[in-house]
N, C-alpha and C positions, 0 to 999 in steps of 0.2 A: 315701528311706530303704528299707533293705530290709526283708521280715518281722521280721527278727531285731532290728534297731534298733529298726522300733518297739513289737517286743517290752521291749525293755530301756528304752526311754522312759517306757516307760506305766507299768513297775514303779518305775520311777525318783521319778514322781512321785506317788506312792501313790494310784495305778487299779489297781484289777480287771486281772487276765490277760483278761476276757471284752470289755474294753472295746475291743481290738484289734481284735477281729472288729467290730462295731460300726464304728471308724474306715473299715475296710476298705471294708467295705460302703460308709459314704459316697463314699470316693471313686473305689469301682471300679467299681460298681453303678448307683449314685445320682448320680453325678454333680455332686456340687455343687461351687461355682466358692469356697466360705472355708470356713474352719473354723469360722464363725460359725451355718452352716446345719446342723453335727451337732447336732440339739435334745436327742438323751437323754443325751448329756455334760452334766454342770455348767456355768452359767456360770463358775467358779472356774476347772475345765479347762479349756475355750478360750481363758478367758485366759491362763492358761499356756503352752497352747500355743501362742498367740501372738506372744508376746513371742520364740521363735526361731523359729517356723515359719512356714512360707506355703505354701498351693499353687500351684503354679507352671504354672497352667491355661489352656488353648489356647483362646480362645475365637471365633466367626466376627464377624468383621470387615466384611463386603458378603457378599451372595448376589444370583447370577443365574440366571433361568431360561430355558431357551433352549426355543423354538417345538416345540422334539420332547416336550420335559417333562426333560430333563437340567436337572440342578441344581450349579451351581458356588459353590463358597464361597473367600473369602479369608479363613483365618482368623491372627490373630495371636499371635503367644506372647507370654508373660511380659519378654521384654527388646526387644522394639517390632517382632523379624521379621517377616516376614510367610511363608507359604506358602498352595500352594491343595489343595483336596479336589474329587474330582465324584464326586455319585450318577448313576450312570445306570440307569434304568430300561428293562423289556422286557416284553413279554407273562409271559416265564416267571423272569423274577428281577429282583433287585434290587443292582447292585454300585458298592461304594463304589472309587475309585480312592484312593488315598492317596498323601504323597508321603512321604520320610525322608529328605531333608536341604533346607534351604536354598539355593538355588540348587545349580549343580554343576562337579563339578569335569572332567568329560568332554569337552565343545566337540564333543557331536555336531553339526553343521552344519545339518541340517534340524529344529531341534529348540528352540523359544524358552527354554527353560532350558539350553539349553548356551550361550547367551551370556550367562548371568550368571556371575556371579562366587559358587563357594561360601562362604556365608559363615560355617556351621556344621551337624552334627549335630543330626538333631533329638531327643531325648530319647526311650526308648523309652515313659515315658506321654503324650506328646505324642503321637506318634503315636496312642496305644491311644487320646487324645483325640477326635484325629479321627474316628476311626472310630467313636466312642459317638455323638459329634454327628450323623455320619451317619445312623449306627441311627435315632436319633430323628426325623430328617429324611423319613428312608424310611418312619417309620409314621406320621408326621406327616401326610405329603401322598400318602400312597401304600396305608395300612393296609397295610404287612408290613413285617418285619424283613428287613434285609439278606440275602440268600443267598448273597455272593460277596463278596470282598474281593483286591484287585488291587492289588500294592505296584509301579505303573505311573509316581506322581505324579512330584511335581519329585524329583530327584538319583538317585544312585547305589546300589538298597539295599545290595549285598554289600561298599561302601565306607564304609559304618554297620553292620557285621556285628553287633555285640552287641546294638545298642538295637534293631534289627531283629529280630533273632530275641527277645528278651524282650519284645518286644513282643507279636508273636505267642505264646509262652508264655501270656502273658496274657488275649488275646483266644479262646485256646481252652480255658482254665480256667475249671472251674468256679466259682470266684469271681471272673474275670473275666463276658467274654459268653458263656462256653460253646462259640463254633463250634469246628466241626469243620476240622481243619486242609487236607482233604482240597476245603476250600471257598476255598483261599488260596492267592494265586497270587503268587509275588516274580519281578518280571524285571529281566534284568540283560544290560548292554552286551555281558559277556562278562570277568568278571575270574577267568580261569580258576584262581586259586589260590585264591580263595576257593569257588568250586564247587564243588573238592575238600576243603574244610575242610565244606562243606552236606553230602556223602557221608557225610567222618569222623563227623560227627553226626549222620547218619541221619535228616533232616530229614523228616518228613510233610507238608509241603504242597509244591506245584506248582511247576518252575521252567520259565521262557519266559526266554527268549533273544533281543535287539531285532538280528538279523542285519544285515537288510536290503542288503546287497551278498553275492553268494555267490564272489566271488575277493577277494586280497588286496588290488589295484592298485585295486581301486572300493570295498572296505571301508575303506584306509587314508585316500582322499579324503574320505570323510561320517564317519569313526569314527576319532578320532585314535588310541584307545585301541589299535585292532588291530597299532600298531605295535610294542606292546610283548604282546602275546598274540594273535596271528595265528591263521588260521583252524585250522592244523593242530594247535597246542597248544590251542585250544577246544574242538575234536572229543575231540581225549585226553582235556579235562577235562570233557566230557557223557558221554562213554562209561564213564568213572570215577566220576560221580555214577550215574549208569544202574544201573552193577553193583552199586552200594551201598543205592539204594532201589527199583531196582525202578520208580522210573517215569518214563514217557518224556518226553521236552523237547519244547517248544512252541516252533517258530521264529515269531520275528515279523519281517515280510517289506512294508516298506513301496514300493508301487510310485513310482517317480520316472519321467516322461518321458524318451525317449528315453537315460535314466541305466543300468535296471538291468531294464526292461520287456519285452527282446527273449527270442526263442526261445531264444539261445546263452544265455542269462542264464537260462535257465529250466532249461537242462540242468545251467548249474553246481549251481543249488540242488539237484533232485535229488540231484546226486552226491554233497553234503553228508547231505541225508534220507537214503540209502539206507548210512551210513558210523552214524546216528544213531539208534536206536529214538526216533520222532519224528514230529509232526504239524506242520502249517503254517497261520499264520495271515496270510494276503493283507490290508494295510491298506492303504483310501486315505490319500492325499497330504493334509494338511492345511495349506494355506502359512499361513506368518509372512511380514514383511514383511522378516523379517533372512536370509532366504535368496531366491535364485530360481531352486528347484526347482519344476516344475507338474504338475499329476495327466496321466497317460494319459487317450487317451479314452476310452470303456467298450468300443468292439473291441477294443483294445488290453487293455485289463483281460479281458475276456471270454477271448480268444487265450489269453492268459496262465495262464489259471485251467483252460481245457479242454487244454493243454497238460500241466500237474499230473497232470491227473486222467486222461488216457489212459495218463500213465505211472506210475498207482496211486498217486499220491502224497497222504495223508489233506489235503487244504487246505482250506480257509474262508476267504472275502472278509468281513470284515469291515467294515461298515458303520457310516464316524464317529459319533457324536451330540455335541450340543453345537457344531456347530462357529457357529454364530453367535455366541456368546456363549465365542470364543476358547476352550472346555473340550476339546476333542476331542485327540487321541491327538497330542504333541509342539509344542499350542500353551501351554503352561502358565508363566506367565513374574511377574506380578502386576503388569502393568502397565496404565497406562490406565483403573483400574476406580476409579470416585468411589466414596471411605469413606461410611460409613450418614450 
């Protein structure tokens, strides 16, 4: 329901205007899994509110912890789905990955969620679910609150545009968690016309970009997607979010063996950066068993990265976490993992 609804609900049933807020609180603050657990409501009003409502609450399903201190959960919604979340932890922060949709509808090729099948949107409090769960996970076993939030997990965010962005609404209102937008990062295959609709709305938090090929003929083999929004129409539409907010794109740049690892390959990317106000983020390979792409060796990775950087190019190698415990960056799929 939105504010307004359950504004008009509560008057409806003769509560208090002030009980709203009260409601609220339970279930954007607090957390609770029924309507059973708001104690300064009546029991008269709970049951009323029973009788049509429910909350339709995300709960975790299994969690694993992987050797490094990465934390994967499988959590489940309300109509038997499943999706997954990871904390990952660091010296200097604490970030939840999330996902927003149900499997996906892309068939990136390296990527254990492109070979499922989407099966739905995930609701924008679902999402915001997760990410509470999170929270609590991260002061639970870590004493600190999230500092970073990564819309990386299963599916497509700017293919869930609404619940996505209301979701984050939420997470950075005050009566939500409060963070700061500027702490949220959405990445996206590259669906260049909704990037441009991110601009029209002046989005404040971070967008990154899963490139990982820098020409067409090796994008369109691992990203079906680029068939239909190619590199040159992507660059239009980061240059077009660019001028809108003012801040720079984050390429994500996974190396593949002898795929996309060589020097000539290194110059394409470039020529993308230098077309982009933009930084680059170098990720290892993390195989599934549904593809047979394999990591570079670390010369190779090394070449690669001191190549960038002779030719000014802002990059970072990024180092997986999780990946024992299937969490790590395009293993995320929900399979194989025993229920509690």
């Amino acid at each position: 329901m939105s504010q307004a609804e359950l504004e008009t609900l509560i008057i409806s049933i003769g509560e208090k205007p002030f009980r709203v807020k009260q409601i609220n609180e339970w279930i954007w603050q607090k957390n609770i899994s029924s309507i059973d657990e708001m104690l300064n409501l009546s029991k008269a009003t709970r049951e009323r509110l029973k009788e049509e409502y429910f909350l339709g609450k995300l709960n975790i399903d299994h969690t694993q912890i992987s050797d490094d201190t990465t934390i994967k959960n499988r959590f489940v919604l309300h109509d038997g789905h499943f999706v997954e979340g990871v904390l990952i932890p660091t010296e200097t922060r604490v970030t939840a990955c999330v996902s927003s949709q149900v499997g996906c509808s892309l068939s990136c090729k390296f990527c254990a969620t492109g070979y499922m099948d989407r099966k739905r949107n995930l609701e924008f409090d679902e999402i915001y679910d997760q990410v509470k769960h999170l929270n609590d996970q991260s002061e639970s076993n870590y004493e600190k609150k999230l500092s970073n939030i990564v819309f990386m997990g299963m599916g497509e965010p700017l293919l869930n545009y609404n619940n996505v962005l209301k979701s984050i609404e939420k997470i950075t209102s005050p009566d939500g968690m409060g963070m700061s937008p500027s702490r949220i990062t959405v990445s996206t295959a590259g669906v260049s016309k909704m990037i441009k609709k991110l601009a029209d709305d002046k989005v404040k938090f971070n967008l990154a970009v899963s490139l990982h090929a820098a020409n067409d003929v090796k994008r369109n083999e691992i990203m079906p997607i680029n068939e239909t929004n190619n590199i040159k129409v992507l660059i239009e539409s980061l240059n077009y979010f660019y001028k809108a907010t003012k801040s720079p794109i984050t390429f994500e740049y996974i190396l593949f063996k002898d795929f996309n690892d060589s020097v000539e390959d290194a110059d394409e990317l470039i020529k993308i950066c230098r077309q982009v106000p933009s930084k680059v983020n170098i990720i290892e390979y993390n195989p599934i068993s549904l593809a047979a792409f394999a990591k570079p060796t670390e010369e190779k990775v090394d070449a690669f990265m001191q190549y960038l950087e002779r030719n000014k190019i802002n990059a970072r190698l990024r180092r997986s976490r999780g990946k024992d415990i299937d969490a790590a960056c395009g293993q995320l799929a929900n399979v194989n993992h025993p229920s509690k």
